[in-house]
mmCIF file of the N, C-alpha and C atoms, coordinates in Angstrom:
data_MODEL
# 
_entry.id   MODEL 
# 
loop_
_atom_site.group_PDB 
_atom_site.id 
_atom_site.type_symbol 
_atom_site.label_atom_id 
_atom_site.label_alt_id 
_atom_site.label_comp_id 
_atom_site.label_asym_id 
_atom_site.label_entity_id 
_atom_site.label_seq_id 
_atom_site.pdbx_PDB_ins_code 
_atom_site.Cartn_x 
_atom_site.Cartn_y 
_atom_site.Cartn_z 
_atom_site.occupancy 
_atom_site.B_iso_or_equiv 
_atom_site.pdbx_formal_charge 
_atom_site.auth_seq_id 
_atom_site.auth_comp_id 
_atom_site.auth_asym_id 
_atom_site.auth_atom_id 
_atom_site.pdbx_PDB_model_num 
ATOM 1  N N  . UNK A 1 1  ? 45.735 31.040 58.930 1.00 0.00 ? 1  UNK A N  1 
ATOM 2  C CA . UNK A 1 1  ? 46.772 30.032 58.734 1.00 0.00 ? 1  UNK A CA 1 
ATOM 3  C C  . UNK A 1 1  ? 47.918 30.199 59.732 1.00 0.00 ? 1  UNK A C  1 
ATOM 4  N N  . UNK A 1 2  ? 47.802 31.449 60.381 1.00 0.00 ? 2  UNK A N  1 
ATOM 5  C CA . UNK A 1 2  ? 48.891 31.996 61.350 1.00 0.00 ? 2  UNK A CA 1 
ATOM 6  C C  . UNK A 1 2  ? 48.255 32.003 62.866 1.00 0.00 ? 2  UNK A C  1 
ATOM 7  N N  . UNK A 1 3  ? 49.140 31.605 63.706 1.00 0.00 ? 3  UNK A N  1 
ATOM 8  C CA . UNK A 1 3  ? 48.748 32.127 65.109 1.00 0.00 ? 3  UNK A CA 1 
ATOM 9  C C  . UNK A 1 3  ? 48.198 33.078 65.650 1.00 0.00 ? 3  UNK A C  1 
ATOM 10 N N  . UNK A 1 4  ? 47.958 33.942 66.406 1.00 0.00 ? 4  UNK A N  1 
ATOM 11 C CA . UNK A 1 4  ? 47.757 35.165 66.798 1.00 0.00 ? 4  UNK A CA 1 
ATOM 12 C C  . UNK A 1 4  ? 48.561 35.646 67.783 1.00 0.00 ? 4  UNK A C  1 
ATOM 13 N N  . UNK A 1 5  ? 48.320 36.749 68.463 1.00 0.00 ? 5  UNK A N  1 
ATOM 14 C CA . UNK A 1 5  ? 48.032 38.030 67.968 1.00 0.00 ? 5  UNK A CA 1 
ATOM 15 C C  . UNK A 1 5  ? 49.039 38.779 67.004 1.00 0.00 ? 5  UNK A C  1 
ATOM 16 N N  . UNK A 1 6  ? 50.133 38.116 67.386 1.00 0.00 ? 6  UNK A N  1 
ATOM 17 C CA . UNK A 1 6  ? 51.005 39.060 66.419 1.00 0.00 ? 6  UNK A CA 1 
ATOM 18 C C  . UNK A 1 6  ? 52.528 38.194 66.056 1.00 0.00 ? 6  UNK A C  1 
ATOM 19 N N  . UNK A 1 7  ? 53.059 38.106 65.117 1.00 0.00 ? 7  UNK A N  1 
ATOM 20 C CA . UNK A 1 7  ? 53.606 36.957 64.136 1.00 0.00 ? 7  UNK A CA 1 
ATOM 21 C C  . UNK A 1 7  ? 54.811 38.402 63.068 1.00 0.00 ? 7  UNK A C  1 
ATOM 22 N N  . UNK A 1 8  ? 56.030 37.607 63.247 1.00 0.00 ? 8  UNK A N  1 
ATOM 23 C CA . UNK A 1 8  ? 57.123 38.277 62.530 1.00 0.00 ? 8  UNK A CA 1 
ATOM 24 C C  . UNK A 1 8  ? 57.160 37.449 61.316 1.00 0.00 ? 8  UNK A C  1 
ATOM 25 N N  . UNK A 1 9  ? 57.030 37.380 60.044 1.00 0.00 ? 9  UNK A N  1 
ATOM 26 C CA . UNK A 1 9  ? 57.584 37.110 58.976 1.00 0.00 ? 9  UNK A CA 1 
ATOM 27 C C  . UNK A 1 9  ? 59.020 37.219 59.005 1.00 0.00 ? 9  UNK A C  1 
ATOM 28 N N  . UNK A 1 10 ? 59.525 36.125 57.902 1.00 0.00 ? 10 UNK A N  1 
ATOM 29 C CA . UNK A 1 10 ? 60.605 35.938 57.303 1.00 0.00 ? 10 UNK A CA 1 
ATOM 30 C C  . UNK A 1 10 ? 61.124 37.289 56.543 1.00 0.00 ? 10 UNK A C  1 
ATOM 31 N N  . UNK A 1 11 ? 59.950 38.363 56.188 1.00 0.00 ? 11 UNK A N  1 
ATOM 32 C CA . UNK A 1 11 ? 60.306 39.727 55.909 1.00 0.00 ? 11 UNK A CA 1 
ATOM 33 C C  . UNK A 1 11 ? 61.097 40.793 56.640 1.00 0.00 ? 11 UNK A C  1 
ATOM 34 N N  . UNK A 1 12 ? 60.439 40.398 58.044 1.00 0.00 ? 12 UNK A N  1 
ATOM 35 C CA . UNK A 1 12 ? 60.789 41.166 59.264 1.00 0.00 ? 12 UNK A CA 1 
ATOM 36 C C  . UNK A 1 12 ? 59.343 41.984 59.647 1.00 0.00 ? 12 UNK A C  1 
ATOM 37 N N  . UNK A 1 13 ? 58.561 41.635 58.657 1.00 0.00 ? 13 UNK A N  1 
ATOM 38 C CA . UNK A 1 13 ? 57.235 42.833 58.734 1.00 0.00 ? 13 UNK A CA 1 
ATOM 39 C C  . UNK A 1 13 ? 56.475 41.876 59.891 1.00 0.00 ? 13 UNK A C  1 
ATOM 40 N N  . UNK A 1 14 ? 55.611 42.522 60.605 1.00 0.00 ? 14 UNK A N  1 
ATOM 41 C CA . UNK A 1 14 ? 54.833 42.951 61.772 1.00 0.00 ? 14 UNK A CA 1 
ATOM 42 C C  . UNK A 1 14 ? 53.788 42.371 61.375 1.00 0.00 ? 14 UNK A C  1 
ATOM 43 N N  . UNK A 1 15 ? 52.965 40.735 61.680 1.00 0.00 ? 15 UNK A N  1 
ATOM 44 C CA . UNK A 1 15 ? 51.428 40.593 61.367 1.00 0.00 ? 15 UNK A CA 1 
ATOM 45 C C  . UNK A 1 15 ? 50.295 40.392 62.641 1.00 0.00 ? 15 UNK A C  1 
ATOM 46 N N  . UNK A 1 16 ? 49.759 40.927 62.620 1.00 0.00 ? 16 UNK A N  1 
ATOM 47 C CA . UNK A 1 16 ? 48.404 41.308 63.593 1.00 0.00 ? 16 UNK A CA 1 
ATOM 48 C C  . UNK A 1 16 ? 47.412 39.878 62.947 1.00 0.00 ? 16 UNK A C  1 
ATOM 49 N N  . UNK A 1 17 ? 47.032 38.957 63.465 1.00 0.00 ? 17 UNK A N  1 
ATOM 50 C CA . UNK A 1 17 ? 46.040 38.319 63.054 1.00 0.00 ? 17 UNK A CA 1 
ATOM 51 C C  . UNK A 1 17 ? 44.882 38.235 64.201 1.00 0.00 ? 17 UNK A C  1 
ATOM 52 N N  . UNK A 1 18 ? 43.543 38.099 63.804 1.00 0.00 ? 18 UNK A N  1 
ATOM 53 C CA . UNK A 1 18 ? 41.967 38.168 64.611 1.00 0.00 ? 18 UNK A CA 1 
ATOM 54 C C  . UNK A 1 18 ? 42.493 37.066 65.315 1.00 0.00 ? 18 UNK A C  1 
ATOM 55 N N  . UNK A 1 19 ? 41.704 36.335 66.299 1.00 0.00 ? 19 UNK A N  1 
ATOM 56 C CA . UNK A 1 19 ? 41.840 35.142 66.504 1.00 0.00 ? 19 UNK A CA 1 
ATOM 57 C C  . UNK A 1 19 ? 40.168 34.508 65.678 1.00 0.00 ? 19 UNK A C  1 
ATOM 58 N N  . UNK A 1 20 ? 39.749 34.876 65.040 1.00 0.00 ? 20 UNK A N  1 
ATOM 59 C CA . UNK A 1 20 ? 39.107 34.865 63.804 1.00 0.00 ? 20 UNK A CA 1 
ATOM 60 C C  . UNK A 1 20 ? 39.768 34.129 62.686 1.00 0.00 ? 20 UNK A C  1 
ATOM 61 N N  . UNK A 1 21 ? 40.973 34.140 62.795 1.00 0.00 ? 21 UNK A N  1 
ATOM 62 C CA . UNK A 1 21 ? 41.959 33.673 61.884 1.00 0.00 ? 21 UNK A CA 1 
ATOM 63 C C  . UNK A 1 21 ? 41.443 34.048 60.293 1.00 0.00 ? 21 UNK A C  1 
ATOM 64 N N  . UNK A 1 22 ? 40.533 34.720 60.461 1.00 0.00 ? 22 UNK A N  1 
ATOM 65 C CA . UNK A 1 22 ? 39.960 34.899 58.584 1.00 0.00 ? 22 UNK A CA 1 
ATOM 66 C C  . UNK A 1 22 ? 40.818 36.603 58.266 1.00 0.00 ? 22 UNK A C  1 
ATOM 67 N N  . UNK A 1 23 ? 40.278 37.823 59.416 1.00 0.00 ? 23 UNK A N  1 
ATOM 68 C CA . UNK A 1 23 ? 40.864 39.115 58.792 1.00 0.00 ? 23 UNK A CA 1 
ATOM 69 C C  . UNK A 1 23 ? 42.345 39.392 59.477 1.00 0.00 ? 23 UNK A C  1 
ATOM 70 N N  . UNK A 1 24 ? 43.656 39.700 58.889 1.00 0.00 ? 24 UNK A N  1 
ATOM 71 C CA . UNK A 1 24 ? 44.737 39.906 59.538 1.00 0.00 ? 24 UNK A CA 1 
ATOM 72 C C  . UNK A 1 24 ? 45.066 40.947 59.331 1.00 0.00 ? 24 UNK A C  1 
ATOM 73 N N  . UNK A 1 25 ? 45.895 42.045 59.881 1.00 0.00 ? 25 UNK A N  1 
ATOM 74 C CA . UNK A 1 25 ? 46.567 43.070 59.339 1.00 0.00 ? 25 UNK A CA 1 
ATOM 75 C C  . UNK A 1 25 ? 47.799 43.376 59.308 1.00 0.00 ? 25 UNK A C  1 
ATOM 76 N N  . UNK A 1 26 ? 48.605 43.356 57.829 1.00 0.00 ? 26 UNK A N  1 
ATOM 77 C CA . UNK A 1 26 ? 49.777 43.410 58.258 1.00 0.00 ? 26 UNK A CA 1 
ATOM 78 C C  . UNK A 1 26 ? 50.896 44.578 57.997 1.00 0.00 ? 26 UNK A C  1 
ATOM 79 N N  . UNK A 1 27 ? 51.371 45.070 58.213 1.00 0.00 ? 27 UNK A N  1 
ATOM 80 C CA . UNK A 1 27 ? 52.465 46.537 58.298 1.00 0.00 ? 27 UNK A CA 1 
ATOM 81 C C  . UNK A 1 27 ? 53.185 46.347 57.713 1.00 0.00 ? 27 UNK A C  1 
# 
């Protein structure tokens, strides 16, 4: 649902997404 490779939340936390867009990882 997110861009890739890597995406800041409104948290401030750190998201890693595939360009798979299905597995993400986030910190």
């Amino acid at each position: 649902p997110v861009p890739w490779p890597l995406i800041d939340d409104m948290l401030g936390h750190a998201i890693e997404v595939k360009k798979d867009c299905t597995t993400f990882w986030a910190r």
